[in-house]
Residue, then its C-alpha position, 0 to 999 in steps of 0.5 A: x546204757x541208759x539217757x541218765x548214763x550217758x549224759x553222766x559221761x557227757x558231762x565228764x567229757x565236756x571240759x574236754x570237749x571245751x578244750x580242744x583246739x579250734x583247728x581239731x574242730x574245724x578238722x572234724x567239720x571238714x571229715x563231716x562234710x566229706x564223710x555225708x558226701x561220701x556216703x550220700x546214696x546210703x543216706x537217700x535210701x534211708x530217706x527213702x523209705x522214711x518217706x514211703x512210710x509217712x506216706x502210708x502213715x498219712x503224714x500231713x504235707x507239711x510235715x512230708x515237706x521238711x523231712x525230704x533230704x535230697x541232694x538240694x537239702x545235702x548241698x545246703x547243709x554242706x554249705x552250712x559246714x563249710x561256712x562255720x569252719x570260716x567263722x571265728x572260734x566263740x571259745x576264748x575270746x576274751x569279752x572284758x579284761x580290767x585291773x581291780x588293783x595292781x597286780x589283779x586282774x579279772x577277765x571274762x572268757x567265752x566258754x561252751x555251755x557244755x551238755x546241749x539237749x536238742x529236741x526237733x521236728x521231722x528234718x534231717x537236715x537239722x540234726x546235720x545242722x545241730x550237730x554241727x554248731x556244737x562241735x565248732x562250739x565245743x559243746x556235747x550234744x545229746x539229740x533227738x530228731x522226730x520219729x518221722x525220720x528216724x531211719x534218716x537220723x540213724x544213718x546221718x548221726x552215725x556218719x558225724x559221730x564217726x568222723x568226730x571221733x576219727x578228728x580225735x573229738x571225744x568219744x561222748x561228744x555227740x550221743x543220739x536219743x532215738x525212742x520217743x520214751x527217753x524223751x522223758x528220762x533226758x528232761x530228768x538229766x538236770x544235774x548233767x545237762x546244762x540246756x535244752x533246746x525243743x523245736x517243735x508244736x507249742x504244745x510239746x515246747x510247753x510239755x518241755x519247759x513245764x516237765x523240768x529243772x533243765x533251763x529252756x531255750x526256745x520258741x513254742x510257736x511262729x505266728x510271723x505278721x507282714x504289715x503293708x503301710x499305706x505309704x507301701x509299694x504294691x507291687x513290692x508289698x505283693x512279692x514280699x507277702x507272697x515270699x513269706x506266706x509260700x517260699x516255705x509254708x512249713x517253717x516257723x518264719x512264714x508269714x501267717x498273717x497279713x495286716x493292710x492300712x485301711x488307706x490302702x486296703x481295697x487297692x492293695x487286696x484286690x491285687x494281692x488276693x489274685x497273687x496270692x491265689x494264683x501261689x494256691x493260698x487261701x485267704x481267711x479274713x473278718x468281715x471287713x476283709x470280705x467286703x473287698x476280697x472273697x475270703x474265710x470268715x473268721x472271728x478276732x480271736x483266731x488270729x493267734x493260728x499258725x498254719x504251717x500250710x497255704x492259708x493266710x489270716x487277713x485283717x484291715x488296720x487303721x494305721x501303723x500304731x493298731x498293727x503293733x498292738x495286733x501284733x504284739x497282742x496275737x503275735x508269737x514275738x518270733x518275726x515281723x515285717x514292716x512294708x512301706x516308704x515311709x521313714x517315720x512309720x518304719x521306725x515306730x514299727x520297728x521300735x515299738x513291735x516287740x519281737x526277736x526280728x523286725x524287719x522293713x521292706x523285705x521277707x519274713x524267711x530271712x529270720x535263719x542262722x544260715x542267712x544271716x551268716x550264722x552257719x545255720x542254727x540250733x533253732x530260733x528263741x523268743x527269749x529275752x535271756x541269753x540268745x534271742x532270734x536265730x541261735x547259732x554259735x554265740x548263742x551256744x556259749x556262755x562266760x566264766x570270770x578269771x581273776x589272777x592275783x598274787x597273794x591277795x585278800x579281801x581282808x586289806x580292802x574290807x579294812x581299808x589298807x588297800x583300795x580298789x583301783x578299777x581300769x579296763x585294759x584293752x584285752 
């Protein structure tokens, strides 16, 4: 059966995938989590060989690092489940009821999208995660993991597509695209899927979105800033720099560069660079930056890199009105963080940066659907339509209006023998 097919019978079961009941969701969450657990040594042994084999092939650290799923990556995703099953059903909720005249009356009711695409990087543990998030929202899911991790993806696909089916979800609810060649047929599925969501480098993100009729949600890159203040703790400012550049240099929420105030900059590197180094990070910086520090020289318009590995762009500001414009200039609008004591400073930072996250005092790798209690995510998007930031449940719904009458017609008001008599009623 073709990606075209498939996607035709997706769509035709996504009403009934929107209809099912929030306990037959949650059963069929409960049945994958039990079911990976169950069957985790055949998932490690898939892993396994995944592993061996981007290892023969050469495959950057980077990328070796996201695509391992041990028991670590087996309890996080897990944990991501159950969190989901507690989360409130997105479906049904009632977001505006109002009585246009009596005996009329429009309700906006959260509804499923219906037909995802889900395009991601090398890592298992999204498409536990992916998958997941659609069924508590009643989406279907079309996915479609890195090539890495293909044999991983095969083995954990088939585990949640089962127990999906034996909670009594749809049999369409859930379908894997597992050749790199059909990525091409799925963009061409506009009249079945509803969405697409890439995960991937800038430049396949912008093959996706330039490639077809299919709206797009998404971020093409993760150039995330850390701003230290003059007013900054140091001590605190060199444990959150250090945080955000090394807890996981491989996702998209790492820091990859640091912008110091020039009243503090000597004092501040001097220490931050030992730290930093110690953590094996290596430092790259214009020339004013290597007048203080020992660094990589680097020209102004590199400060748009993402590295993705242990290297850290430096740049000494004026004060905090030129790191926003740095950061609104170079950044990626994905996440960016604030270090300092100072009040006034944090608020005009955290107005005037114009991101889907801007944090103070704390570590850029918060910016994820798991820790802000979202159950994990379908990804992270840079949007200003729709969902923005960390995309978990009601960033996968939509609305529809329902307006019940009886016997009503435009025709009476058009004429004017009845009038519009608006009043909100508490839904």
């Amino acid at each position: 059966m073709t990606v075209a097919e498939k996607t035709i019978k997706m769509k035709i079961d996504s009403p009934a995938m929107a209809a099912t009941s929030e306990e037959t969701r949650n059963r069929a969450l409960k049945k994958v989590k039990e079911a990976l657990i169950e069957n985790k040594e055949i998932i490690f042994k898939a892993n396994a060989e995944d592993l061996k084999a981007a290892e023969e092939e050469g495959v950057g650290q980077a990328v070796k690092k996201r695509l391992k799923f041990d028991e670590n990556k087996l309890a996080a995703v897990t944990e991501g489940i159950e969190q989901l099953i507690g989360l409130k059903d997105p479906i049904g909720r009632t977001l505006l009821k109002r009585e246009l005249d009596e005996g009329l009356v429009l309700t906006r009711i959260s509804v499923p999208i219906g037909v995802i695409g889900v395009i991601f990087e090398a890592r298992p543990d999204a498409l536990v995660q992916i998958s997941s998030l659609c069924i508590k929202s009643g989406n279907c899911a079309v996915l479609k993991g890195g090539r890495e991790t293909a044999r991983t993806n095969k083995v954990l696909f088939d585990i949640i597509h089962e127990a999906a089916k034996e909670a009594h979800l749809p049999e369409n609810c859930l379908f894997q695209v597992e050749a790199h060649s059909q990525i091409d047929e799925l963009l061409s599925c506009d009249k079945s899927v509803d969405l697409l969501i890439p995960r991937g480098s800038n430049a396949f993100v912008r093959y996706i979105m330039n490639n077809t009729k299919i709206p797009v949600m998404g971020h093409a890159d993760g150039v995330c800033h850390v701003y230290i203040d003059k007013s900054a703790d140091i001590d605190k400012a060199i444990k959150i720099i250090v945080d955000a550049k090394t807890q996981y240099t491989a996702a998209c929420n790492a820091a990859e560069t640091l912008l110091v105030h020039e009243g503090i900059a000597e004092e501040f590197l001097k220490k931050a660079a030992v730290k930093l180094s110690d953590a094996g990070v290596k430092l790259r910086g214009n020339s004013r930056v290597s007048q203080i520090i020992e660094c990589e020289k680097m020209e102004d318009d590199e400060y748009k890199t993402e590295y993705l590995d242990l290297v850290l762009s430096v740049k000494i500001v004026a004060d905090e009105n030129e790191a926003i414009t740095h950061i609104n200039t170079f950044g990626s609008h994905h996440t960016d963080a604030i270090v300092t004591e100072d009040d006034e400073a944090a608020e005009i930072f955290m107005q005037m940066v114009d991101s889907a996250g801007v944090y103070r005092n704390c570590s850029t790798r918060f910016a994820d659907g798991f820790r802000y209690g979202f159950g994990a995510e379908v990804g992270i998007s840079t949007s200003k339509l729709h969902a923005r930031g960390p995309v978990g449940l009601d960033g996968l719904v939509t609305y529809k209006y329902r307006l019940c009458g009886n016997g009503h017609i435009v025709g009476d008001y058009a004429s004017g023998a009845k009038q519009f008599n608006f009043k909100d009623i508490d839904a």
